[in-house]
Every structure is written in structure tokens, then in C-alpha cells.
C-alpha atoms as one frame of an Amber mdcrd trajectory, in Angstrom:
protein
   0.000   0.000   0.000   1.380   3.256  -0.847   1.771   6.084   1.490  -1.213
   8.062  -0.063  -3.197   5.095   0.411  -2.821   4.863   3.750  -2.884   8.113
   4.295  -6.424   8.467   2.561  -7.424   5.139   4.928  -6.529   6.840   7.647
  -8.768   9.788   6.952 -11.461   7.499   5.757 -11.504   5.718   8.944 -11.774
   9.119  10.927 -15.184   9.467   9.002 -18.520   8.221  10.151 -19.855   4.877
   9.867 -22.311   5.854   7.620 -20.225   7.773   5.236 -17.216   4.927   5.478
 -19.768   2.444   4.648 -20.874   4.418   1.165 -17.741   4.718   0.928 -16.649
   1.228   0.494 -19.776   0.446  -1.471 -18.667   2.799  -3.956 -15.084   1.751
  -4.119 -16.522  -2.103  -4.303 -19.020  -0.348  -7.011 -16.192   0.770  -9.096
 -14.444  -2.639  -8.865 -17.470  -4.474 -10.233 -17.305  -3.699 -13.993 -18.131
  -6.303 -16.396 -15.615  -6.872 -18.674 -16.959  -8.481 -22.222 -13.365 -10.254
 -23.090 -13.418 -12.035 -19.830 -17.280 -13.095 -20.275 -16.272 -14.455 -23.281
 -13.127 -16.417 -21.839 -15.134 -17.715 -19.486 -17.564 -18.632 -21.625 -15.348
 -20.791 -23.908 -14.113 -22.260 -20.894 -17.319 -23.502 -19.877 -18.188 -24.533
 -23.878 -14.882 -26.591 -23.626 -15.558 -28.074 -20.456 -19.188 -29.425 -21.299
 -18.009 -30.406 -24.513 -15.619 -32.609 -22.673 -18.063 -33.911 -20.120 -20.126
 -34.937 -23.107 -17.163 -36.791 -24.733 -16.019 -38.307 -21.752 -12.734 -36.980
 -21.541 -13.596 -35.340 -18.200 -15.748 -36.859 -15.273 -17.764 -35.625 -12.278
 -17.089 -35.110  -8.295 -20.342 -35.103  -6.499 -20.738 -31.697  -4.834 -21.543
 -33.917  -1.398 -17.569 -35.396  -1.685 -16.130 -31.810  -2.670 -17.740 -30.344
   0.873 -16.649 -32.953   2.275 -13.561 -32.733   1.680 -13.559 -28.975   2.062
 -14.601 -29.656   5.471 -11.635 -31.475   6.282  -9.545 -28.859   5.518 -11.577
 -26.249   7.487
């Protein structure tokens, strides 16, 4: 973080709760912008990834055995 930036956080946290909290939902706002050439990446990732399901070339987890296991790790 550069100095300015924690300068500015500094300030911002002097501020009320109300104002800090429009605050970050404008920052998050401004972080939130669709961006068409990733859509589409992501979207040929998903084409590809059906397209293998369908040929077989990749298989399943069952969403039960992937919490599971993410509870183990927890």
C-alpha cells in the first residue's frame, strides 16, 4: 500500500460509519465492472468443459464429496 493510500485510509476511517460504509460500497461499485473479453473467456471455458463432459474426456465429483472434503480442511 502506498503512502497516499494509507494516508487516505486513515482519513477514511476518521469518518462516520455511515459515510465509510458508502464509501466502500462505492469503491466495491467501481471494482465491479463487467468486462466483455473475460465473459467471453469464461464462456469458452465452460463450452470446452461441457463439450468434454459430453465426450467423456472429463468426469464428475459429487458436490456432497467436494464439501466434504472442504470440510476437512476447514
Amino acid at each position: 500500500m502506498t503512502a497516499s493510500t494509507q494516508s487516505l485510509l486513515r482519513e477514511a476511517l476518521q469518518l462516520p460509519s455511515n459515510d465509510r460504509a458508502a464509501l466502500v460500497e462505492g469503491l466495491i461499485l467501481s471494482l465491479d465492472q463487467p468486462d466483455p473479453s473475460l465473459d467471453a473467456l469464461w464462456l469458452k471455458e465452460a463450452e470446452d468443459r461441457l463439450a468434454a463432459y459430453h465426450s467423456g474426456e472429463l468426469g464428475t465429483v459429487d458436490a456432497e464429496d467436494v464439501f466434504r472434503e472442504l470440510g476437512k480442511k476447514v
